[in-house]
C-alpha atoms as one frame of an Amber mdcrd trajectory, in Angstrom:
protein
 -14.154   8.993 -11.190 -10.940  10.119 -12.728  -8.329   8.139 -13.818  -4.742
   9.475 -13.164  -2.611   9.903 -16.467   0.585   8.456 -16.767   3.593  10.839
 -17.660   3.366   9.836 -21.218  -0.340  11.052 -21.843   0.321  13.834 -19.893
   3.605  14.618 -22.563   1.383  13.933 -25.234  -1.583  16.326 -24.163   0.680
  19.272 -23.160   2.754  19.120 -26.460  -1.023  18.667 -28.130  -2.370  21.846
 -26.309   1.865  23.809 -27.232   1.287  22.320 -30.926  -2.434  24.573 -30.779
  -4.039  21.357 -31.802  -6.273  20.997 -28.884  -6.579  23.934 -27.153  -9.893
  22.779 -25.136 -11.112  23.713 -21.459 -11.510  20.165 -21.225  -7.552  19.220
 -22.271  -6.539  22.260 -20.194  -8.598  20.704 -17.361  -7.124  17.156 -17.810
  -3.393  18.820 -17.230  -4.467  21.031 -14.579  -6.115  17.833 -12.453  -3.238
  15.896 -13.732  -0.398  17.823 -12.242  -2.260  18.931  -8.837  -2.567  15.258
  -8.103   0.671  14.381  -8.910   1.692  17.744  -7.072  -0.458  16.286  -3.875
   0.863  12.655  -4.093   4.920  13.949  -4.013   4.046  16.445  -1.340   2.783
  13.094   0.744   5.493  11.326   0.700   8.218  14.017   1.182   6.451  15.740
   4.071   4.020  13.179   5.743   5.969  11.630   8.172   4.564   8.359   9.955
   2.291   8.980  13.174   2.711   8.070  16.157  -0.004   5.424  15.915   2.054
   4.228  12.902   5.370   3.961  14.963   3.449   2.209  17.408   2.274  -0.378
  14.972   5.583  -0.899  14.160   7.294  -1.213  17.648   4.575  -3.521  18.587
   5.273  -5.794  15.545   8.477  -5.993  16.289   8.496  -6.687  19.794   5.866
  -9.888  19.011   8.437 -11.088  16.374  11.392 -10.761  19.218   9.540 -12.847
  21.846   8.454 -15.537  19.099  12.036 -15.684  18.078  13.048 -15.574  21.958
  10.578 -18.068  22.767  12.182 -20.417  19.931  15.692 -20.062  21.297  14.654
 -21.127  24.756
């Protein structure tokens, strides 16, 4: 399994691979992986807005929390 790099290895390896010092298909592969994730995990939370299923969750959790609290006034 692959371990996502942190924006500091990913500086490092991309000024390694500008610098010609390793110039691999493995480092080149590492970046490529690296920013397609990172590419995939931004596009998710910009443009995956919640379900329906999700809202429904939500409205339901808040609707058990009003009649507790009703329940406690009365």
């Amino acid at each position: 399994m692959y371990v996502m790099m942190d924006d500091k290895e990913i500086e490092e390896l991309v000024q390694s691979i500008n610098e010609g010092k390793d110039i691999t298909n493995n480092s080149i592969f590492r970046i490529m992986v690296a920013l397609n994730k990172r590419v995939k995990q931004l596009y998710q939370q910009t443009y995956n807005p919640p379900t329906n299923n999700d809202l429904n969750k939500s409205i339901n959790n808040l609707s058990s929390r009003i009649s507790i609290l009703e329940s406690k006034i009365k």
